[in-house]
N, C-alpha and C positions, 0 to 999 in steps of 0.2 A: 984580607984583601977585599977590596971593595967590589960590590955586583951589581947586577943589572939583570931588569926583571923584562925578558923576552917574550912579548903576545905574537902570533901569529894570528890573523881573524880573516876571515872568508865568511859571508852570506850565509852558509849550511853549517860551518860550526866553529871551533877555535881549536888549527892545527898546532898551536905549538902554546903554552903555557911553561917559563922556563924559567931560571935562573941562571944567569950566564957572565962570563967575564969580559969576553968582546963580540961584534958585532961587524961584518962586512955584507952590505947591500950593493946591487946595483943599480943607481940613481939614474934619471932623464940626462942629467948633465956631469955622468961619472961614478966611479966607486965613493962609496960614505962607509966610513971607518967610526963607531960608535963604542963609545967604552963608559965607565962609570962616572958617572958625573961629568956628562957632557951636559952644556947647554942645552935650552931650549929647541927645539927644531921642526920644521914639517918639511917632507922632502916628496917631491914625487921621484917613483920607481918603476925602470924597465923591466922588462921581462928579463928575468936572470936567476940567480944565486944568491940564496940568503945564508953565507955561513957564518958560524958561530961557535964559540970555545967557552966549555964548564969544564963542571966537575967531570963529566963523561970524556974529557977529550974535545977535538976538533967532529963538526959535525956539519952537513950542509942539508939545506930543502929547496925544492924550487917555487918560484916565487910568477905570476903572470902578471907583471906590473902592480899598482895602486899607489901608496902612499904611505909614507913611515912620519910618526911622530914621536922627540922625545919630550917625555914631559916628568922633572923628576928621575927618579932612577928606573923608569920605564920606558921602554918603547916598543909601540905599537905598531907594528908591520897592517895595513887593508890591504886584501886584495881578492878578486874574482876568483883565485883557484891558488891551492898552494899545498904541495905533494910532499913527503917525507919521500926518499929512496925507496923505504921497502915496501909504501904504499901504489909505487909506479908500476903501472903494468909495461915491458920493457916491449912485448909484441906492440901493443895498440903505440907505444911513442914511437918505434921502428915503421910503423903501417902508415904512422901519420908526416910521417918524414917522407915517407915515399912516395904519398898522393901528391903533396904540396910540391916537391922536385918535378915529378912527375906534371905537374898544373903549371909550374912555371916552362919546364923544357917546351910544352906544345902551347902554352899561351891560350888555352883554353878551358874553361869549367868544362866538369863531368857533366855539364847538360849543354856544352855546346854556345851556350852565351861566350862573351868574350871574358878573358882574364882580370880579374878584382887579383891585380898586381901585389898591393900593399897588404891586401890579405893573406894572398899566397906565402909571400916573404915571413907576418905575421906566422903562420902555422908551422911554415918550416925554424923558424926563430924556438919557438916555444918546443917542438918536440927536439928538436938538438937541446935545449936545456936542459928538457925529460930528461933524457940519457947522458949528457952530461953529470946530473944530480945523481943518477945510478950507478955512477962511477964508471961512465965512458969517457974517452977524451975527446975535447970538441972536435968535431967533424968526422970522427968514428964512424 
């Protein structure tokens, strides 16, 4: 059967180096379904779920947006931050769930300036993924 060679890359090192059979990301304008000898592609990517199926089974990480390219029987996931499950701390993604609710209920920053909305949402977006990827279900 045919494969496909799965990079994850982040700034500080290269979360996932892999050999896999398919691929589902979450893209700016939707899920992207990637399997063996797909075209070409560059795709920008939401803040989401990178899962993926090998030899090991079905498998997922979280992913904090960037960009996916295929080139070849590779694709390379970029992005800012991107967590394996068992590398999540589930307190710190529960904590940061809580400040951001917490920031949007009162409409104000911990220091009292007014609320950076699309940030708050931002933070609350990405720690529901956290634990999402931990194997919570959304909005757990």
């Amino acid at each position: 059967m045919p494969t496909l060679t799965l990079r994850v890359i982040t700034p500080d090192r290269i979360v996932l180096d892999e050999i896999v059979e398919s691929v589902r990301l979450d893209g700016l304008d939707g899920s992207l379904g990637v399997l063996p000898r797909h075209a070409p592609m560059i795709a920008a990517l939401d803040v989401g779920l990178v899962r993926y199926s090998g030899a090991q089974g079905a498998r997922t990480l979280f992913c904090a947006g960037g960009f996916a390219e295929v080139h070849g029987d590779t694709l390379r996931v970029v992005t800012q931050a991107s967590e394996r499950p068992e590398d999540i701390d589930e307190a710190r993604a529960r904590d940061a769930e809580q400040r951001a609710r917490e920031r949007l209920r009162t409409g104000v920053e911990p220091s009292g300036e007014p609320l950076d909305v699309p940030r708050a949402r931002a933070a609350l977006k990405r720690a529901l993924f956290r634990l999402q990827a931990k194997g919570y279900p959304a909005g757990a």
